[in-house]
N, C-alpha and C positions, 0 to 999 in steps of 0.2 A: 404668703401661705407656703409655697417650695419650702425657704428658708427651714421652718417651723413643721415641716413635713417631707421626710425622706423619701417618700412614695410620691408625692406630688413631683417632689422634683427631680426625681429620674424618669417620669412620665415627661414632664415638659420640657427636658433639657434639649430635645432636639426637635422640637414643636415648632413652626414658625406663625408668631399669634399674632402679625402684623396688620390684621384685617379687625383685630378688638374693637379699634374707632365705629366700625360700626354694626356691634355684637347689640342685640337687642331681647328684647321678652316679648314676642307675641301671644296677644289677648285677645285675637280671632283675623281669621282670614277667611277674607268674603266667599272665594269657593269651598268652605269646608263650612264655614259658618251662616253663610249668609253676608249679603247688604248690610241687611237691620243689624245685627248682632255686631258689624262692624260700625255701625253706625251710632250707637247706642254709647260709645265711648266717646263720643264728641264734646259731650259734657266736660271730659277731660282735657278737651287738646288743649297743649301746650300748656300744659300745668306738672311741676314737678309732684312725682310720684315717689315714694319710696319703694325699696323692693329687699327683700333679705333673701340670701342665698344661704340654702341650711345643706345642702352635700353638693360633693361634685360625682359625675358618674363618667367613665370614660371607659373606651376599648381601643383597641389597635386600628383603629379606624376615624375615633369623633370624639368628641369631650363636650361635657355642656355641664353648668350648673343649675340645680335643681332651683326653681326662684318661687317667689310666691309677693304680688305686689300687695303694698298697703291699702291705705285711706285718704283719698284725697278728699279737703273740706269733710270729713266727719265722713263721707261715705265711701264702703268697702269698694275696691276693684276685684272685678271676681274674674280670671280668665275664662272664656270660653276653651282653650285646650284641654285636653286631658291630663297633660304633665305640665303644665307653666315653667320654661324652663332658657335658659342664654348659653345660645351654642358659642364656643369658645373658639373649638377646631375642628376641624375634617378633613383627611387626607385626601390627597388627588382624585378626583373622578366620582367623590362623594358629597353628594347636596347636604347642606344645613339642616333641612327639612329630615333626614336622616337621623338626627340627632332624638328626632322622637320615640326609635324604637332603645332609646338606650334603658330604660327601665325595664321592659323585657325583656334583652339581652343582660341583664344583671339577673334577674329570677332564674334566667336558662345555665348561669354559671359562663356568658362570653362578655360581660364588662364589670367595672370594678365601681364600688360606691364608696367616696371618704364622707361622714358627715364632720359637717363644719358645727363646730362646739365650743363656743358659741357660733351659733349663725354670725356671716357678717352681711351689716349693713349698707346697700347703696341707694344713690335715688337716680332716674333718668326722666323725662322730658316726655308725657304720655305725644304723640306724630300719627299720622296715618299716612302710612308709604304704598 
């Protein structure tokens, strides 16, 4: 993507994204969601999922892309978050979880959004961590 985007890549050129191994999509977490609603995706575990990422959003702070999972066995996955999204980065002293106010912070004029055009396609491993 950098390559292929001059924005992306004077964003990320001093990013250190060594922790991607374990960038993920959460689809509910039990204190915001509930047990059940955590629970509810059990259907899925361990079953690969597809996911497309159609923008990335980032500030001077965090980077996540925007994601939205597919269909596993014919049936839709629908996050329970409000933004379904794979935090990339965070600077020091700034939680993951942070990464949710980045659609906000783009309306307010303090983060940047590329869409991806085409979306591009991944899949990961639906876990409960």
């Amino acid at each position: 993507m950098a390559k292929n985007n001059p924005k992306i890549d004077e964003f990320l050129k001093d990013k250190h994204l060594e922790n991607l191994n374990r960038a993920h999509l959460t689809l509910a977490h039990k204190r915001s969601h509930g047990i059940k609603a955590v629970a509810d995706y059990g259907l899925w575990l361990h079953k690969k999922a597809p996911v497309e990422l159609t923008a990335l959003l980032y500030s001077d702070k965090m980077a996540a892309f925007e994601a939205f999972p597919g269909s596993v066995e014919g049936e839709k996955i629908v996050p329970k978050n409000t933004w379904p999204h794979i935090t990339l980065w965070t600077s020091q002293g700034v939680s993951a979880k942070d990464a949710n106010m980045l659609p906000q912070l783009f309306a307010e004029g303090k983060a940047n959004r590329i869409d991806l055009n085409p979306p591009i396609n991944v899949s990961g491993t639906v876990e409960f961590y």
